[in-house]
C-alpha positions in Angstrom: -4.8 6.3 35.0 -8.1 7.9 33.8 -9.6 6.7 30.2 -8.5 10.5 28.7 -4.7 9.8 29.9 -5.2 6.2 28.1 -5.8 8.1 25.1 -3.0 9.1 22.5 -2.6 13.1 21.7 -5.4 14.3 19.8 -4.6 17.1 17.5 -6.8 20.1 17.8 -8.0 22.1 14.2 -6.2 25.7 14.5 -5.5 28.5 12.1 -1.6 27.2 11.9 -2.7 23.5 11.3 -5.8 23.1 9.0 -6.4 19.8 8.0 -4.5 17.1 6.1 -6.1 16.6 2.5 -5.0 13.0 1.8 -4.7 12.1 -1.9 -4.8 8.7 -3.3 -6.0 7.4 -6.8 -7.2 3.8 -4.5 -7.5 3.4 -0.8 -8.5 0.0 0.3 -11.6 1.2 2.4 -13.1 -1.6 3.1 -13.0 -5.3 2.4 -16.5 -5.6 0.8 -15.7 -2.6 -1.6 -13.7 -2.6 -4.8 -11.6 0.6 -4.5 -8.6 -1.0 -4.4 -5.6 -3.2 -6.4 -3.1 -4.0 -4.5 -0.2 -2.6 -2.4 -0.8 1.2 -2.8 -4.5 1.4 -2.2 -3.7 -1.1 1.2 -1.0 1.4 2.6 -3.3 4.2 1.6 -6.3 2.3 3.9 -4.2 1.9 6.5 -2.6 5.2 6.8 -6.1 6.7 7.1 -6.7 4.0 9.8 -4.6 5.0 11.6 -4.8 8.4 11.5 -8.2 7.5 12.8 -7.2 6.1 15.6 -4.5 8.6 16.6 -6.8 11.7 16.2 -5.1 13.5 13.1 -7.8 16.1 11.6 -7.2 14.6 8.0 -9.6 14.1 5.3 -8.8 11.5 2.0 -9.5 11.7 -1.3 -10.0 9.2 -4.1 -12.0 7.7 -7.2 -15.3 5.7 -6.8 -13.9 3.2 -9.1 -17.6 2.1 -9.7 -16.4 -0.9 -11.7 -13.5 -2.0 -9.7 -10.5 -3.1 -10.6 -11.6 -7.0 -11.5 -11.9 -10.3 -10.5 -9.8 -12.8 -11.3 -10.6 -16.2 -13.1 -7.8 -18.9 -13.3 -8.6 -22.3 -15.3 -6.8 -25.3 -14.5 -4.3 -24.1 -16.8 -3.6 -20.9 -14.9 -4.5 -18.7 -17.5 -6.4 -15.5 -16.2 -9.7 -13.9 -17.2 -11.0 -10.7 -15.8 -14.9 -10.2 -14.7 -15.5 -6.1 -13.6 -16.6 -5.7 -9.8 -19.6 -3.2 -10.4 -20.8 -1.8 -7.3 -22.9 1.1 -6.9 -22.2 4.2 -3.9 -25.4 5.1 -3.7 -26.4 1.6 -1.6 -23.9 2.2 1.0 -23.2 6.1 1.1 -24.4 8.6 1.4 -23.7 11.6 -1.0 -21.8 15.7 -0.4 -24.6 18.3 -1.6 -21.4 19.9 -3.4 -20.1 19.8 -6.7 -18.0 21.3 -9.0 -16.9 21.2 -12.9 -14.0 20.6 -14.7 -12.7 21.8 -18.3 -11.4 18.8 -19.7 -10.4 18.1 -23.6 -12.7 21.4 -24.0 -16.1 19.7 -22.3 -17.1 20.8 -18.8 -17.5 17.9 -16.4 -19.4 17.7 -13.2 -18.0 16.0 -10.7 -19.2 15.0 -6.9 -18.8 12.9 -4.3 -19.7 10.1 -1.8 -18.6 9.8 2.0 -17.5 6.8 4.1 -15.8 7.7 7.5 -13.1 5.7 9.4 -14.4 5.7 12.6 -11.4 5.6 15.4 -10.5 3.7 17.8 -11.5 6.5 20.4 -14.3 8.2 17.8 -11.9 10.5 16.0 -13.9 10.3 12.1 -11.3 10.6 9.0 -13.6 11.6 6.0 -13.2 9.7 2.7 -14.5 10.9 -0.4 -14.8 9.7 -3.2 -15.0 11.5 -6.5 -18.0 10.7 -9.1 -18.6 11.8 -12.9 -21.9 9.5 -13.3 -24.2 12.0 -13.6 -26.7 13.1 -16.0 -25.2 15.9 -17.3 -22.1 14.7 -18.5 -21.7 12.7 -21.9 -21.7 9.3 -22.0 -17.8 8.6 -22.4 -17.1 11.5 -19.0 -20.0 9.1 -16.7 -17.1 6.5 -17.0 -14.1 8.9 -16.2 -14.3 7.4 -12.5 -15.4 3.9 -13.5 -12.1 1.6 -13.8 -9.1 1.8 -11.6 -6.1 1.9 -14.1 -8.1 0.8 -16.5 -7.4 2.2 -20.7 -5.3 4.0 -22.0 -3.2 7.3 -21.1 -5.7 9.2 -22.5 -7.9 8.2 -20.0 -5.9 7.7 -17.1 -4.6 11.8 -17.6 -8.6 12.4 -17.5 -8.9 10.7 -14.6 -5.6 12.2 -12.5 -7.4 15.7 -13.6 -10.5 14.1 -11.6 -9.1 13.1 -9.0 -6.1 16.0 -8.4 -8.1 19.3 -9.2 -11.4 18.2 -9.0 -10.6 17.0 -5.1 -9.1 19.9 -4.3 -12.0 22.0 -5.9 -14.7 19.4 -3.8 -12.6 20.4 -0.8 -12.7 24.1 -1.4 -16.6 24.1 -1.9 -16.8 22.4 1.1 -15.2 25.2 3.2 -12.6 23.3 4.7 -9.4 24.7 5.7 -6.3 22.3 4.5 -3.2 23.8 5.3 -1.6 20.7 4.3 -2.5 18.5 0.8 -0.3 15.0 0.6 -0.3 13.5 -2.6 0.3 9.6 -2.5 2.3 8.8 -5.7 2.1 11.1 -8.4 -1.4 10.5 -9.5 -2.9 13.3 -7.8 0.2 15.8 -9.1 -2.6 17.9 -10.9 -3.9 19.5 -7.7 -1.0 21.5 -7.3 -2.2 23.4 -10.7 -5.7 23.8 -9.1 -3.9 25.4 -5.7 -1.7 27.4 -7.6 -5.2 28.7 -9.6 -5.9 29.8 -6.4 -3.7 31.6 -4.9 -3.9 33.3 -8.3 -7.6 34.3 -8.0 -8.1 32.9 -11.2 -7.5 30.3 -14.6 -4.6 29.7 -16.1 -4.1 33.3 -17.5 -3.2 34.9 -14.5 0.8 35.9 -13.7 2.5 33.8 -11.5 5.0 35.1 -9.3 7.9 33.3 -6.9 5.2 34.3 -3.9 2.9 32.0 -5.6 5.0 29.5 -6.5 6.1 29.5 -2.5 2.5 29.5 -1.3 1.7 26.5 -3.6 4.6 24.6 -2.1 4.6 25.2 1.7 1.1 23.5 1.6 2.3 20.3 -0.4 3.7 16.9 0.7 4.5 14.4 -1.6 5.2 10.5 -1.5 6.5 8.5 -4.1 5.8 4.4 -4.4 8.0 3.7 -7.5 12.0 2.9 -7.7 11.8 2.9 -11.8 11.4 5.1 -14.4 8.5 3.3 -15.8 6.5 3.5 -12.9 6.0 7.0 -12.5 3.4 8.6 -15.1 4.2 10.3 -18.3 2.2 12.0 -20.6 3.1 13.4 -24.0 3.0 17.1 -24.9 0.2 16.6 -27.3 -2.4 14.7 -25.2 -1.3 17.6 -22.0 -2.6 20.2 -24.6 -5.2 18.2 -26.2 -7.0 17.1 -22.5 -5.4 19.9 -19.6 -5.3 22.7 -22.3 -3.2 25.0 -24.0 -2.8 27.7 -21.7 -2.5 25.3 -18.4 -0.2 23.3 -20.5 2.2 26.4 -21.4 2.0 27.2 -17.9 4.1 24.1 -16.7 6.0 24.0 -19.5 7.6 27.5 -17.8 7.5 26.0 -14.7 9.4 23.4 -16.2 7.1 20.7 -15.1 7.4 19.5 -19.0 10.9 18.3 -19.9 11.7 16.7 -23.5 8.1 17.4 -24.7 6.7 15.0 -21.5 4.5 15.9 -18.3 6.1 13.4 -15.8 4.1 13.7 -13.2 6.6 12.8 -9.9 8.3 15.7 -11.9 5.3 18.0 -11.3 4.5 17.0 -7.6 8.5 17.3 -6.6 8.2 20.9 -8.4 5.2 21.9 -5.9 6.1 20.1 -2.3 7.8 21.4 0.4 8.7 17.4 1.3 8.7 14.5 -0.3 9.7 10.8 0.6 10.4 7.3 -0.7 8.7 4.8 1.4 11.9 3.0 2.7 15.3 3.8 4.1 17.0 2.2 0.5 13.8 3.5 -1.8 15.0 7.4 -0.6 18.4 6.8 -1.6 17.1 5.0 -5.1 14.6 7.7 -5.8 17.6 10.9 -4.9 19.3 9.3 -7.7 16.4 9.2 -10.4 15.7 12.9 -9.3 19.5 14.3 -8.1 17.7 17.9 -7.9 15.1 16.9 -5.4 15.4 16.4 -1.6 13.5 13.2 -0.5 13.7 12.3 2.5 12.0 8.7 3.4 9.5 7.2 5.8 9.1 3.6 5.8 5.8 2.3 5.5 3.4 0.2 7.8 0.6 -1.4 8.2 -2.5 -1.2 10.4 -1.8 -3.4 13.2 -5.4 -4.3 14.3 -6.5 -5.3 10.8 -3.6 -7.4 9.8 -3.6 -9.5 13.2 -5.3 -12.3 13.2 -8.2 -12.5 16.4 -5.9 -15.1 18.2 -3.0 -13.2 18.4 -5.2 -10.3 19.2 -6.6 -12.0 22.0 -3.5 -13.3 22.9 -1.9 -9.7 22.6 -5.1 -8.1 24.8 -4.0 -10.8 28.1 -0.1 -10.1 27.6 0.2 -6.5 26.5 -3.2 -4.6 26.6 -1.6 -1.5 25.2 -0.5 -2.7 22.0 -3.5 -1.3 20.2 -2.8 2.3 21.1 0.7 2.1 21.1 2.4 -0.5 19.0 5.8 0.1 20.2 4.3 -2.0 23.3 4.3 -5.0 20.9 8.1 -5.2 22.0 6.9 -7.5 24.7 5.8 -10.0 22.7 9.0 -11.4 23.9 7.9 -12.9 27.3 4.5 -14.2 26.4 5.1 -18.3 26.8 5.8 -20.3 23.7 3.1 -22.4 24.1 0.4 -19.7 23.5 2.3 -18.3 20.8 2.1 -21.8 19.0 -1.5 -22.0 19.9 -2.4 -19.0 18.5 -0.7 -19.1 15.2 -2.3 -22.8 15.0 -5.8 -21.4 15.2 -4.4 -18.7 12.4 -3.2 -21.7 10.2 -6.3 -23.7 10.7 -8.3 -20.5 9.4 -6.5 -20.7 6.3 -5.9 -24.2 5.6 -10.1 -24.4 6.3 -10.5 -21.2 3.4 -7.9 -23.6 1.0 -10.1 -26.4 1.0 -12.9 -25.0 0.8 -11.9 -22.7 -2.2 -9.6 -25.4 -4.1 -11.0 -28.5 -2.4 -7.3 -29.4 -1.8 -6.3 -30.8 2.3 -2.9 -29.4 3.3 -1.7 -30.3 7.0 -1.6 -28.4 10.1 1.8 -30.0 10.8 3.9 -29.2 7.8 6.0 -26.2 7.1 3.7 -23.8 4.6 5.6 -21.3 2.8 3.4 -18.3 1.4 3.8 -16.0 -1.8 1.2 -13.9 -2.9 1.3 -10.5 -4.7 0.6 -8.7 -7.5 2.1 -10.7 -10.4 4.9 -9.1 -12.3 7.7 -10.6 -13.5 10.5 -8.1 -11.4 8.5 -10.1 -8.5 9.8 -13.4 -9.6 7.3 -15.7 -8.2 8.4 -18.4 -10.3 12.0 -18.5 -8.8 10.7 -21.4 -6.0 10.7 -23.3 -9.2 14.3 -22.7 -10.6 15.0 -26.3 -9.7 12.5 -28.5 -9.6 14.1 -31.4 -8.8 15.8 -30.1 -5.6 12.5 -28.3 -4.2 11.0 -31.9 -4.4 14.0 -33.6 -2.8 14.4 -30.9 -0.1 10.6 -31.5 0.7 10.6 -35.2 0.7 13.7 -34.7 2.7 12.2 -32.0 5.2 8.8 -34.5 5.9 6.9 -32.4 3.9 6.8 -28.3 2.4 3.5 -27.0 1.2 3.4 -23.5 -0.5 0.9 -21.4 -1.0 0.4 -18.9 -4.0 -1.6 -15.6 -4.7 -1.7 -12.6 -6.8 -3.3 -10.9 -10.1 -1.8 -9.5 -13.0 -3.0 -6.4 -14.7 -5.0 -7.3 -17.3 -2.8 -6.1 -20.0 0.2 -7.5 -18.5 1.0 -10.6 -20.5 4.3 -11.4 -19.3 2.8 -11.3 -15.8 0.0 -13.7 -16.9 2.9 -15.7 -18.4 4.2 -16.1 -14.8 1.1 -17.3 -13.2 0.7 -19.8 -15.7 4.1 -21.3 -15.6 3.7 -21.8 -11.5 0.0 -23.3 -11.7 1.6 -25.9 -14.8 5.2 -26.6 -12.2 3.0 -27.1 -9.4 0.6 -29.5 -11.7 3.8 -31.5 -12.5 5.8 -31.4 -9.0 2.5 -32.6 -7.4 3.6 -35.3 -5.2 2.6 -36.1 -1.7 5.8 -34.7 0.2 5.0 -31.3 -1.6 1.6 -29.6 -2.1 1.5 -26.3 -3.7 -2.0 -24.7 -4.1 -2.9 -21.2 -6.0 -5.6 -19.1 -4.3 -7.5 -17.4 -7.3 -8.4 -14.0 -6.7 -6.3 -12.8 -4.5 -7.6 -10.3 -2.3 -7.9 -8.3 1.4 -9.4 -11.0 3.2 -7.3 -13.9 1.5 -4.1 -11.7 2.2 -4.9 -11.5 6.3 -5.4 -15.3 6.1 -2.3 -15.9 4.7 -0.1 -13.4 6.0 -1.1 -14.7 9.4 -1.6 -18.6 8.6 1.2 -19.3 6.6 4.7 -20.2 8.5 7.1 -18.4 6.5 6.6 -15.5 4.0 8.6 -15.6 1.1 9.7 -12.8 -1.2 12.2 -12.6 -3.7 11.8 -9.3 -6.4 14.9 -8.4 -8.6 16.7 -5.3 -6.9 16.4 -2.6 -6.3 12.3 -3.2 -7.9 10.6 -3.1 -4.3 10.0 0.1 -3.2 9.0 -0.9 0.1 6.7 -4.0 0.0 4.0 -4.6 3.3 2.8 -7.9 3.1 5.7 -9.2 4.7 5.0 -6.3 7.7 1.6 -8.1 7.8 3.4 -11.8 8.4 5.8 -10.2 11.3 3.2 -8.9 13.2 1.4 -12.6 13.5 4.8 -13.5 14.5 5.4 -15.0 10.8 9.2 -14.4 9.9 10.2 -13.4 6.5 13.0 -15.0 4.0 13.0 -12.5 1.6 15.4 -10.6 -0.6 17.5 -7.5 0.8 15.4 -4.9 -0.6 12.4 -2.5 0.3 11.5 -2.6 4.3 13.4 -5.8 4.5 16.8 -4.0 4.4 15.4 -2.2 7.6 13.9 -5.4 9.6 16.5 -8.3 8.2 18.2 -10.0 11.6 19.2 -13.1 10.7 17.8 -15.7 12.8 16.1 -13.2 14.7 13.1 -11.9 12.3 13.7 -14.3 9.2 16.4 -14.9 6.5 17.9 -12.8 3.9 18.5 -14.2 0.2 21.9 -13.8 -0.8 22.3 -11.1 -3.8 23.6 -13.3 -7.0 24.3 -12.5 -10.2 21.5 -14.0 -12.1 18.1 -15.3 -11.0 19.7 -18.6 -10.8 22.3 -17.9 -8.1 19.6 -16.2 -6.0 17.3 -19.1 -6.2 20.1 -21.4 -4.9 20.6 -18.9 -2.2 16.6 -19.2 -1.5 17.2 -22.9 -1.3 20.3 -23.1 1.1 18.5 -20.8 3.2 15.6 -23.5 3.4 17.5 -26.6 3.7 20.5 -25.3 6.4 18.3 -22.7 8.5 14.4 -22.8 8.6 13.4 -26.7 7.7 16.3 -27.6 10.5 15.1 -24.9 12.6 11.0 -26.2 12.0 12.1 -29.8 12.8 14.4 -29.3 16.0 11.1 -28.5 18.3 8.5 -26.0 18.5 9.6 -24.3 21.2 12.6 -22.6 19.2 10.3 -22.1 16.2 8.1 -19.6 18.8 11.1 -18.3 19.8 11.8 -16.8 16.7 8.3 -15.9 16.2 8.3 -13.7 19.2 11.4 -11.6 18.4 9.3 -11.2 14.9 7.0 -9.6 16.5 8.9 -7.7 19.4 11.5 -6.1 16.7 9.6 -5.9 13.1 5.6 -6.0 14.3 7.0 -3.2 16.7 8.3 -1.2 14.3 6.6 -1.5 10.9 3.1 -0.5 11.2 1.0 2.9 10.4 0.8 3.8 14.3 4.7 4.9 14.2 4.7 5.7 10.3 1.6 7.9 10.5 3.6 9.9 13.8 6.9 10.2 11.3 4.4 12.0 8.7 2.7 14.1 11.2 6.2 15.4 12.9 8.4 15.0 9.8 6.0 16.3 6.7 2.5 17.9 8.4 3.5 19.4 11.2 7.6 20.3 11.5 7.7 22.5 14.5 9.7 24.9 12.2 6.5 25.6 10.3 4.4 26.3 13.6 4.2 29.0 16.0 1.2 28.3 18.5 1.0 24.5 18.3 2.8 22.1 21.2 3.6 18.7 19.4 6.5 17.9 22.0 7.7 14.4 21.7 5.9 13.5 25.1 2.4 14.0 23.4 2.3 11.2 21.4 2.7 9.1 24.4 1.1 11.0 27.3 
């Protein structure tokens, strides 16, 4: 087979297909910069990944976020500071001759933009750019437009989606490049629908519209939404749409009725103006049809990017047993006849990583040889990572009783989230007072990309336990199965999809109350996995290669990206000339 025939189908730029326009308010670019919180930003990395990788022409769009999200401080009390994470573009990136301006709250901003390409794994470059107000000619209080991610107040954040959603499409346009598609991840970038429907108008917000215009606007937009409550998706109030996106713009969507009980809900907007939209799960479709019974959303199920989340021992061990796993994860299905041993070998060297990083960060010594549960994400009380310690007294029994349990924390909470600060406090103050030598429980402080590969590939079980149906779709689990790290986790988000008990993990039992699903969580641990950990090695690798053969398989970007590109880019109903038969993906 020649090197070209190795390669996956590479998508070729033609009048029917334009680019992809990616938008995302944070995309996790790269570990060193701060352009990223959590879960959303990740997905949105890896999706360009591997879009990289498979040869989609796409190009991205997001904030500089000069100021980062923050960094966070825990004192032996577990109660959180914040320090900013300034970094500066213009050491790293270089910067688009373009600009543009924007009209917002009656001042013109200049916006423009930086570069940093993901480079493929056969060359194929996906452009990010990222948007920039810290110029010279804007005042003072529009230099820091693109300065905090989700930082202030609504006021700001509305400035910052009219960054983002019309001043990207605007960078894109003065740049010359044809996108025939624009995909808006979550609703933060629902503004660049206006800026496309300004457009096809010729024109501001005076113009006419027509059902032609409406129709153009639409065939060109894809949107994805991340959030199964109504909280989650923004809302802004009639007077702060006219006060900072204008009267005339704001009248506009009232007609359209984009603005419903005096309120600019933007999921409302983006649903109004795409062609397709989806939930990021098989269940998070179904919840979000019901929050929005006049839409059709469809749903794709999220991933993650298989090479960055594996640890180098099971890539290695992966590259001698299935050297095509990298450009085709489906070939990850044959994890199931490498040899236990080196399974156990590998994800020893993985757990050695991070019990080294643990003592060197907390100065704390956990063993090699006793079963590590991990828990780390962002920290909001629907995530429940207190619920471990609904019972104290049992959780230190069933250790002492197992030979030993050590857990291993993570996660932030938003700065001006107090119950979720509330949370990490009360399980840094149990773990102070359950400290005994049968259980060790440690909290990583600032949680972040690196800390999340260790520990999605070092722990031995990943734990997750939100309230349903709060989890949209959740990845760090994803991240756990391919390192062959099983899951025991509640039956919501992806876990509906990749739950086989016995097989890929353990499912929580729904309860009434918190309290029944924590002694669910418990029963789990004391019948099933510390049994199963203490009956021999060889039937714990057992289970960790039919994690990775069905869920590491299955749950990355290389098959998610291919469900966007058939299902939402590309549909061959929408194109005439362009050949994107199954066998292409594979050929």
């Amino acid at each position: 087979m020649s090197e070209q025939q190795k390669r996956p189908f590479t998508y070729e730029v033609t009048p029917e297909t334009g680019i992809v326009a990616y938008f995302s308010m944070e995309i996790a670019i790269d570990p060193k910069l701060p352009t990223y919180s959590g879960g959303l930003g990740v997905l949105a990395g890896d999706t360009l990944r591997s879009a990289a990788d498979l040869g989609v022409p796409m190009v991205a769009f997001t904030l500089a976020h000069r100021q980062g999200y923050f960094q966070q401080h825990l004192d032996p009390n577990g109660n959180q500071s914040e320090q900013s994470q300034p970094w500066n573009p213009a050491d790293t990136l270089p910067e688009l001759s373009v600009r543009t301006t924007l009209a917002i709250e009656d001042r013109i901003v200049t916006v423009r933009a930086w570069r940093y390409d993901v480079v493929g794994r056969y060359g194929h470059v996906v452009p990010i750019f990222l948007l920039d107000t810290d110029l010279e000619e804007n005042s003072a209080w529009d230099r820091g437009l693109t300065d905090h991610l989700y930082g202030g107040d609504s006021n700001y954040r509305l400035q910052q989606e009219i960054v983002l959603g019309m001043g990207g499409a605007r960078i894109l346009n003065a740049m010359g490049l044809n996108a025939n598609v624009y995909h808006m991840n979550e609703g933060h970038a629902a503004l660049l629908t206006l800026a496309l429907l300004e457009s096809e108008l010729g024109g501001g917000p005076e113009f006419p519209i027509s059902n032609t215009d409406i129709a153009a606007v639409q065939q060109k937009c894809v949107f994805t939404t991340h959030t199964p409550v109504p909280a989650g998706h923004d809302r802004f109030s009639l007077e702060q749409t006219i006060r900072i996106l204008g009267g005339e713009r704001t009248a506009r969507l009232e007609k359209l009725g984009c603005i419903v009980d005096g309120t600019l809900n933007m999921t409302t907007l983006a649903l109004r103006f795409s062609r397709y939209a989806n939930g990021v799960a098989l269940k998070h479709g179904e919840v979000s049809r019901q929050m929005f019974p006049k839409d059709k959303i469809d749903s794709i199920t999220n991933g993650v990017h298989a090479p960055t989340w594996l640890s180098e021992p099971m890539q290695n061990l992966f590259d001698a047993h299935m050297p095509a796993w990298r450009r085709d994860n489906l070939y990850l299905r044959n994890a199931i006849e490498i040899p236990e041993a080196e399974v156990l070998a590998a994800h020893a060297q993985a757990k050695e990583a991070l019990l080294s990083e643990i003592a060197t960060l907390t100065g704390k010594a956990l063993s090699p040889n006793v079963l590590t549960l991990g828990f780390a994400r962002r920290a909001a009380t629907y995530k429940r990572a207190d619920l471990l310690f609904t019972d104290p007294e049992r959780l230190a029994a069933m250790a002492q009783s197992a030979g030993g349990l050590q857990i291993v924390y993570g996660g932030k909470a938003h700065p001006q989230d107090q119950p979720g600060k509330t949370i990490i406090r009360k399980v840094i103050e149990t773990a102070a007072k359950l400290s005994i030598d049968t259980l060790r429980i440690v909290y990583l402080e600032n949680y972040n990309w690196e800390l999340g590969a260790l520990m999605t590939a070092g722990v031995d079980v990943w734990v997750n336990n939100p309230r349903r149906p709060y989890e949209a779709s959740g990845t760090s689990g994803m991240k756990a199965a391919l390192n062959g790290v099983p899951s025991l986790s509640i039956l919501d988000g992806w876990w509906i999809e990749g739950c086989i008990e016995g097989v890929t993990g353990w499912a929580i039992e729904d309860g009434e109350d918190d309290i029944a699903e924590a002694f669910s969580l418990y029963r789990k641990l004391e019948s099933s996995i510390i049994p199963l950990y203490r009956s021999g090695m060889q039937h714990w690798a057992q289970l960790m290669k039919t994690t990775i053969a069905f869920n590491g398989s299955f749950f990355n970007t290389n098959r998610m990206v291919k469900q966007y590109t058939r299902n939402a880019y590309y549909p061959v109903r929408l194109l005439k000339n362009v050949d994107v038969r199954e066998a292409a993906y594979t050929a």
